[in-house]
N, C-alpha and C positions, 0 to 999 in steps of 0.2 A: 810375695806380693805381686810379684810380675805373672804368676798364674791366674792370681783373683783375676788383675785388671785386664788379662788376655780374655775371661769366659765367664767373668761375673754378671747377670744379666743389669743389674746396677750400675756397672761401671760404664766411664763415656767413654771409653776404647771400646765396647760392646753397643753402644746406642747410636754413636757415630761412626759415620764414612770417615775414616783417614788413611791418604794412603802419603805418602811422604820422600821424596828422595832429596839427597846431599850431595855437592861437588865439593869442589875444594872452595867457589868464589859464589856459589849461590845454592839456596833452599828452594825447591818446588815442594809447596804444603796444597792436598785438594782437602779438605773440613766440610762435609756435607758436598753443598753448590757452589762452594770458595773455594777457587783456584789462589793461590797467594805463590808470589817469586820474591824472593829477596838476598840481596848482594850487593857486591860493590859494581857490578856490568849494571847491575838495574836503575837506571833512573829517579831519584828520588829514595834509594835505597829500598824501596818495597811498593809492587805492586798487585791490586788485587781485579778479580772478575768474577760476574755469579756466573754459571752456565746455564746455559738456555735450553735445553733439551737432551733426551737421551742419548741422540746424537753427536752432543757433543760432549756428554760425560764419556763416551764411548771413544770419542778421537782422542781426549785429553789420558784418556788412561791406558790407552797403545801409545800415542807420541810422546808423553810426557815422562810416562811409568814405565814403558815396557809390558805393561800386564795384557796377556793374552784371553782372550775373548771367550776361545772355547769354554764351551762349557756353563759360560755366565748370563744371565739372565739379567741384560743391561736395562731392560724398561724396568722389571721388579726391583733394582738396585736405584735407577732413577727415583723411581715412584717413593721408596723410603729415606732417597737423599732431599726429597723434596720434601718431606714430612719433618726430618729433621731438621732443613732449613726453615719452614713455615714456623716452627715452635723456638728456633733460635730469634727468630725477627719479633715474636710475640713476648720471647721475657724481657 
């Protein structure tokens, strides 16, 4: 099951942006243009933001992730986080 949902073109692990990290006292979730933190430091126990541009899916996914740059094509990844959020706001 964990192979389907890694490269089934059906599956929402293949449709959507997720990239994910865990401490011990908080979750950083990005879901398309949804930056989401939640834990006991966070205020309110969860907070969310949509991203505003390439740019700053770009700062959120070196500062937040770790994920290195090379290599990736941050406006084409933009461009279809922004299609997946368009069609999440629409159902």
């Amino acid at each position: 099951m964990c192979a389907w949902r890694a490269t089934a073109p059906e599956s929402l692990f293949v449709q959507t942006l997720l990239v994910a990290r865990t401490d011990v006292d908080e979750a950083v979730i990005l879901r398309s243009r949804t930056l989401s933190r939640t834990g006991a430091a966070v205020s309110g126990g969860k907070v969310q933001r949509v991203l505003t541009d390439a740019d700053d899916l770009a700062a959120v996914l070196t500062k937040e992730f770790a994920v290195p740059l090379e290599g990736l094509d941050v406006d084409a990844l933009w461009e279809r986080a922004s299609q997946q959020h368009e069609a999440w706001l629409a159902s």
